[in-house]
N, C-alpha and C positions, 0 to 999 in steps of 0.2 A: 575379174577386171583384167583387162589388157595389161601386156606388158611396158606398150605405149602407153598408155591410160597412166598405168603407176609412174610412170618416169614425168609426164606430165605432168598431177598430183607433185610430185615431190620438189620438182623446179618452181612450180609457185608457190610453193611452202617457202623455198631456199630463198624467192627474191623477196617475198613479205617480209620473212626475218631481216633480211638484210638490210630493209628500206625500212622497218620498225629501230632494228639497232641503231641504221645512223641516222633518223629521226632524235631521237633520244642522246646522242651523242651531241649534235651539232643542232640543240634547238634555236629558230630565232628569238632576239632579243628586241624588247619593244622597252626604251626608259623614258616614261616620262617625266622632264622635270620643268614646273612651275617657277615663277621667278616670282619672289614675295608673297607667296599664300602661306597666311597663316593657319596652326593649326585647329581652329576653328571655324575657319572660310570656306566652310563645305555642310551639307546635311547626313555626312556619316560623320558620327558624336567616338571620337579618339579619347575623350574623357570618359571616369564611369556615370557621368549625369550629362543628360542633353542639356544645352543652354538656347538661350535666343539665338544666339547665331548658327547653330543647327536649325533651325527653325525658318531663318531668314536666308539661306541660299540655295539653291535650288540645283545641286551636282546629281541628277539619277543615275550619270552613269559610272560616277562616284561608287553610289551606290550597290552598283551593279559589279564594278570592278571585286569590291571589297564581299560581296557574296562568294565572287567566284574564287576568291583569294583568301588571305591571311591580311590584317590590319595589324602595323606596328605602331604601341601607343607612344613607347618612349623613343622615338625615331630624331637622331639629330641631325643637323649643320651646320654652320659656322654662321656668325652673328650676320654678314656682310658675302655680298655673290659672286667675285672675282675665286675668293679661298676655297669658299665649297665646288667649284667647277677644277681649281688644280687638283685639288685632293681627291674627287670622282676619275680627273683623268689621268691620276699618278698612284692612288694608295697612302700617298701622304697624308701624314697632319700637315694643317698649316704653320706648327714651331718648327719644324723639318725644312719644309720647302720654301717660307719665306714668302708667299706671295698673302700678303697678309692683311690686304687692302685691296679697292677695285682697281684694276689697270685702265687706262688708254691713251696717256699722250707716251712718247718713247722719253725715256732718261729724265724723268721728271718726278719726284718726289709731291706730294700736297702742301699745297701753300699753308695748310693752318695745322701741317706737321714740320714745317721748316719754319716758321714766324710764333710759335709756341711763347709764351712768354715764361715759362717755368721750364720746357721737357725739348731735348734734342730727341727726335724719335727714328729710330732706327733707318737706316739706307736700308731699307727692302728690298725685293724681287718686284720689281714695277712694271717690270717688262714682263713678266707673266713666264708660262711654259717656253721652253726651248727644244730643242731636236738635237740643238747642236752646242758646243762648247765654247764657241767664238761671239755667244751675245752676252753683254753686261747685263748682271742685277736679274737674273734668269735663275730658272730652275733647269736642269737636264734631266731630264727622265724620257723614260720606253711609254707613251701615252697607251690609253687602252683602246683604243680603238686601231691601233698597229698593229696591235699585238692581237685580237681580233682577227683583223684582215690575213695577217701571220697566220691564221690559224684557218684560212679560208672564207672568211666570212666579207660579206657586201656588206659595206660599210655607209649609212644615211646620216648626217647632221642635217639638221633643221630648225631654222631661228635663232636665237639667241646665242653665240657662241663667247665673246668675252673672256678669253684666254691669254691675250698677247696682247702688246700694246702698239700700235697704229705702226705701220710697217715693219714689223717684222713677221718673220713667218708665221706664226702657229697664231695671229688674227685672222688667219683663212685656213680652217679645218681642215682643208685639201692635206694640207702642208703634214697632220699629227697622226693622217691616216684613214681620212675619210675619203672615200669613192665618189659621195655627193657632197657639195655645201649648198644648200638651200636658204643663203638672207642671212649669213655668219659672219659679220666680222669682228673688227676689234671694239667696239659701242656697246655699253650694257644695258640700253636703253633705244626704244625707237624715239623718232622726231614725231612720228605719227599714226596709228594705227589705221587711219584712212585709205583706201586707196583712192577716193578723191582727191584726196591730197598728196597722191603718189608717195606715199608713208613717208613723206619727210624730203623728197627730192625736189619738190617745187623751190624751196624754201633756202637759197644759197649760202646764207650766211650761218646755217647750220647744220652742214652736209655732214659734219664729224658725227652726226646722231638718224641720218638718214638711212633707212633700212634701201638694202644692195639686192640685185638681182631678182626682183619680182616687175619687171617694165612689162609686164602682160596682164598685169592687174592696176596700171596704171590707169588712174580718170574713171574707173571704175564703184561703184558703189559696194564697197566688199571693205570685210574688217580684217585685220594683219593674221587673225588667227586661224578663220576661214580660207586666205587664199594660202598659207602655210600648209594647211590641210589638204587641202586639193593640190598641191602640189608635191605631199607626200606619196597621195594616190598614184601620182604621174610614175613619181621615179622607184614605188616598189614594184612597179612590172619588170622590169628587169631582173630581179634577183627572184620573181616568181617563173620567169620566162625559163630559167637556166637551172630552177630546181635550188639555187643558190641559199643557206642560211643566211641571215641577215640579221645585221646591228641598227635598230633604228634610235636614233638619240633625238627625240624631240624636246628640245628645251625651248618651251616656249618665251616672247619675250612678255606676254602676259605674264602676272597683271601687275608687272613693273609701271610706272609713272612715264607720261602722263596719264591722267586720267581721262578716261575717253570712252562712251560708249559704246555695246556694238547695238545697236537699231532691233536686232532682231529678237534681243529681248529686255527690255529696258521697259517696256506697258508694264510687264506684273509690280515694276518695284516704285511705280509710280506714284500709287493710291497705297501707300502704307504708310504716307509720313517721313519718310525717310529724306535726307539733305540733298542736295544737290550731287556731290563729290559722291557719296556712298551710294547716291542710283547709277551712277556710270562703274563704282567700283563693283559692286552686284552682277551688272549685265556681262562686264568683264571675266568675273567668275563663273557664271554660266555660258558664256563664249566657250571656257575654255573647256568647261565639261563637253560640250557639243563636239570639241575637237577630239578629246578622247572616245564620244561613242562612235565618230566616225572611222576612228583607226579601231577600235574594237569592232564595229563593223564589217569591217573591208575583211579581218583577218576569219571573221567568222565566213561570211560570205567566200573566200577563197580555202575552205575547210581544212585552214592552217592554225588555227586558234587552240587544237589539241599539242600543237608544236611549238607554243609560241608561251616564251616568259617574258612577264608584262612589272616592269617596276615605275610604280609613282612615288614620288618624294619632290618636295619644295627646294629650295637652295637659301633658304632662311628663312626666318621669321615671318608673320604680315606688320605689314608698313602700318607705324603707330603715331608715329613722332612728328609728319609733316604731310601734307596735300592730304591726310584724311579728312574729315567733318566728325563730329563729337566731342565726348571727349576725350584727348589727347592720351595713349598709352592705354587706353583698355580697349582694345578693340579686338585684344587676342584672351579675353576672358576664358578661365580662370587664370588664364597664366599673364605674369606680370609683365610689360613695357611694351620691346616691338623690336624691328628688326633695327640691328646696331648696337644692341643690347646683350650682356653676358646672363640676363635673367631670362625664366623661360621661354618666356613672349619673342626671344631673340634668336632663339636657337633650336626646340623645339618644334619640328615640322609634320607635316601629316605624310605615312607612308604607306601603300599599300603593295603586294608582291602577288602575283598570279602564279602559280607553275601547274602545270598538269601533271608534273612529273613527282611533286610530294603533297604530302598528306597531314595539315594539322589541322585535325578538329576541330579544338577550341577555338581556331578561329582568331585569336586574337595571339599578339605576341607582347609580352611586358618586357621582354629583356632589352634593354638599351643599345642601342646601335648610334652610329654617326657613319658618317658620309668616306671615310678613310674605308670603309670597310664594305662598300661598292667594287672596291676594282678587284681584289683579292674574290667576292663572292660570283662578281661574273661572271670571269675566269673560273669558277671549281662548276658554274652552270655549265657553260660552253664547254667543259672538257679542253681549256684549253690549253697547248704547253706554252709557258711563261718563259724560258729560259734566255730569251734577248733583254731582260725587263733588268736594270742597269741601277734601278732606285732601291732603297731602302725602303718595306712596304708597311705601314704601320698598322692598317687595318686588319680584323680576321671575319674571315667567311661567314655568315649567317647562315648560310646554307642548313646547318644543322637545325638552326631554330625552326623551319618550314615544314620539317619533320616532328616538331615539337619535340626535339632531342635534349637531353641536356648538354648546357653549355656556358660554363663555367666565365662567372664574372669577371670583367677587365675593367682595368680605369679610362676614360672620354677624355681629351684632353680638349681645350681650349687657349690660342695664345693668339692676342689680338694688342700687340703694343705700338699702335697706332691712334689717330685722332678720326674719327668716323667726319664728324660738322654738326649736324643735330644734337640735340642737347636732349636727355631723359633720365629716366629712372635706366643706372645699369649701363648708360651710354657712355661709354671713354678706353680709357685704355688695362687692358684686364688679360689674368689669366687665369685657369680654372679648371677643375678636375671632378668628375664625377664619378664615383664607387658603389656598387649597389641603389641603394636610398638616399645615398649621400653627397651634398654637390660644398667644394668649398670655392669660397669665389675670390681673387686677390686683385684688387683696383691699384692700378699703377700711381693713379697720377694723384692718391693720398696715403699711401700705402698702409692701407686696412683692409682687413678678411672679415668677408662673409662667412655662414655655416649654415646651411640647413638640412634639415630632412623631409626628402619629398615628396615621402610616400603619405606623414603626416601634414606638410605645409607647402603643397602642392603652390602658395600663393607667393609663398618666398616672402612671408612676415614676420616669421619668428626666426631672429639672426641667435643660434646655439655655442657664439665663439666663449661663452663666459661661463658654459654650463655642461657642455661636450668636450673636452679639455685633452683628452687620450684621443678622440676623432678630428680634433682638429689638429694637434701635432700630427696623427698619421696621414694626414690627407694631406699638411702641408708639407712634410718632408715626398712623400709621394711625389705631388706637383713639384716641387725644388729638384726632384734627381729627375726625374723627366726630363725637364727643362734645361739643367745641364747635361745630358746625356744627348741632348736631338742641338746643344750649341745654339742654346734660342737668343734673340736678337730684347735684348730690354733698352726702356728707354735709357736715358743718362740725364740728371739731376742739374740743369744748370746754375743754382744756386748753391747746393753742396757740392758742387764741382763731380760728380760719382753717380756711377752705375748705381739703378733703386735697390735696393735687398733684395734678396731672393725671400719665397712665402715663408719658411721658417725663422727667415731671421728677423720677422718684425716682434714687437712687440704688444702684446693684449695685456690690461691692468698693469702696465710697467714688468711684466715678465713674458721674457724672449719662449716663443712657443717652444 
């Protein structure tokens, strides 16, 4: 062989490596997040027993996802979709950050947490995410998608964003760090899924819920998820044009309320009996799968898909409690109520993780995660340096678990001391702590604890506070120093004039736990 030859040889050795290394360094990230799917609103069965609602929706590429991936069964969020979007875009728990309710008018508390006839409930963070230091009832944190972009990366939002509340900044993604916003603002909710109906723009007297920035799918016959989709396509040329890794965050604002068909598949759920409200929510869930096989799609078809880590997860619970059809609170069978709820039906979400870059067999992941524990694992994907990041970050990495590594149990927190509106099983104001198997649940507004064990009472009907007595002191002191450690917000008692107890100091059988 030439001397040339070998020198030749050895340079396209050198740039393969090269371009394999920072492949692998700087893979793109694809998060898909669901707005109220619950987690049996799909035909990949998260439980160990398929139900009828695996049975009755029809997600293949659900399906497809979770082949090529890892499925986590005990995957959480937070009951409500403002808290889980700070906590994704911060590392925080929601007792930390405060934003503990959904946002959208500016400086405005909820009428049926200020008009309480029993409970003054906390001055919150209403106003959602900040950047900056100069906005009231705000969080400041280093969002992840900054810190991202810090890190080189093209930054996508699209759809649903629900951050910030109505003029201020970080209700347009632009503002936290994103390169695109794609139909983002402060509204956690469309006015319309139609583009006949220009998604809510026709309709003046309710523009505060009118989906922004889509006037080229206006009058058109196209569903909000589809032209979301297509306009994903549009803006990841760029960051393919330039070689660029890329953050895609599609938060859909399916299949939030209202309920609304998408046409193009709503025949199959016709002819099975099914109610009126539950054939539009069906088609809506299969809308949305259609959206994920099109961005699975695109990334295969652009033979970037060996580059590309892919996260699904919901942002709570599926919707139990109201605008569904049946009946009421079981719709997230086996698990009990629906989103707004501290029981599982409210918190428990479906999640699944793609990476080409690790390896777990089994396929399946038990170990309990929540949504704090997003921004910290991104971050250890992306290789990326964190060191502007300004917050307290309560999440840890899962990273390890993808690997099927061990990884040493932590406690889940919950703290939701607000008034949701909906009334349910599990619906009001709570805080909660989950340990292995073990979930203990403390309701504000009569203050009594729950106790269960989930591995045995997956249904949350055998409450163990009378019979578990050592588990339930330690879970309740756990939640109590948590709670005082992160300076958590509790209601205050307007009839005993007094902040409610913390979870240890109540009492069970007349004896202080």
């Amino acid at each position: 062989m030439s001397l040339n030859r070998i020198l030749y040889v050895y340079i396209c050795l050198f740039f393969i490596s090269c371009n394999s290394t920072s492949n692998k360094t700087n893979p793109n990230i694809v998060l898909f997040l669901v707005d109220d799917m619950g987690w049996q609103d799909t035909s990949v069965p998260f439980w160990e027993n398929e139900t009828k609602f695996n049975r009755l929706y029809n997600t293949p590429n659900m399906e497809r996802l979770a082949d090529m991936g890892v499925k986590f069964t005990n995957a959480y969020s937070t009951p409500v979709c403002s808290p889980t979007r700070i906590s994704l875009m911060t590392g925080m728990n929601a007792a930390r950050h405060r934003v503990t309710n959904w946002t959208l008018h500016p400086n405005v508390r909820k009428p049926a947490e200020i008009n309480h006839n029993t409970f003054d409930f906390p001055n919150w963070n209403y106003n959602g995410l900040s950047v900056s230091d100069s906005i009231p009832n705000s969080v400041l944190a280093t969002p992840l998608p900054q810190v991202l972009k810090d890190n080189g990366y093209f930054t996508i939002h699209a759809g649903k964003a629900h951050l910030g509340a109505i003029g201020y900044p970080s209700s347009d993604p632009i503002n936290i760090g994103f390169d695109i916003n794609i139909a983002g603002h402060a509204a956690g909710a469309p006015q319309s899924y139609l583009g006949m109906d220009n998604f809510g723009n026709k309709d003046s007297k309710n523009k505060i819920w009118a989906v922004p920035g889509l006037d080229n799918y206006h009058g058109k016959d196209i569903f909000l998820t589809q032209a979301l989709s297509e306009e994903i396509l549009k803006n990841l040329e760029k960051p393919l044009k330039s070689s660029s890794p890329f953050f895609l965050y599609f938060s859909l604002y399916g299949v939030h309320t209202p309920l609304m068909a998408d046409e193009r598949f709503i025949d199959k759920y016709k002819n099975i009996g099914l109610e009126n409200s539950e054939i539009k929510y069906a088609s809506m869930i299969e809308s949305m799968d259609y959206a994920l096989g099109t961005i699975l799609n695109k990334l295969k078809n652009e033979n970037i898909l060996d580059n590309t880590i892919i996260i699904f997860m919901s942002d709570n619970g599926g919707l139990s409690a109201v605008a569904r059809q049946g009946e009421k609170h079981k719709h997230n069978y086996p698990l009990k109520s629906g989103k707004g709820s501290i029981y599982e039906g409210g918190i428990r979400v479906p999640m699944i993780v793609y990476s080409p870059f690790h390896n777990n067999s089994k396929k399946e992941v038990h170990h309990p995660v929540i949504i704090d524990d997003f921004f910290p694992s991104i971050l250890e994907l992306t290789n990326s340096i964190s060191k502007s990041v300004i917050q307290k970050i309560d999440g840890r990495s899962f990273v390890p678990l993808l690997n099927n590594e061990k990884h040493d149990l932590k406690p889940l927190f919950w703290h939701y001391p607000n008034w949701w509106g909906p009334s349910g099983p599990g619906i009001g104001s709570y805080s909660a702590v989950r340990l292995g198997d073990w979930k203990l649940i403390y309701f504000h507004h009569n203050q009594t604890i729950e106790l269960y064990n989930l591995k045995d009472d997956i249904f949350e009907e055998n409450n163990l506070v009378s019979t578990e007595t050592l588990k339930l002191s330690e879970l309740a002191n756990l939640l109590t120093k948590y709670l005082i450690s992160v300076d958590a917000q509790m209601p205050f008692n307007k009839i005993k004039n007094s902040i409610i107890p913390w979870p240890n100091e109540i009492h069970i059988d007349d004896e202080k736990i």
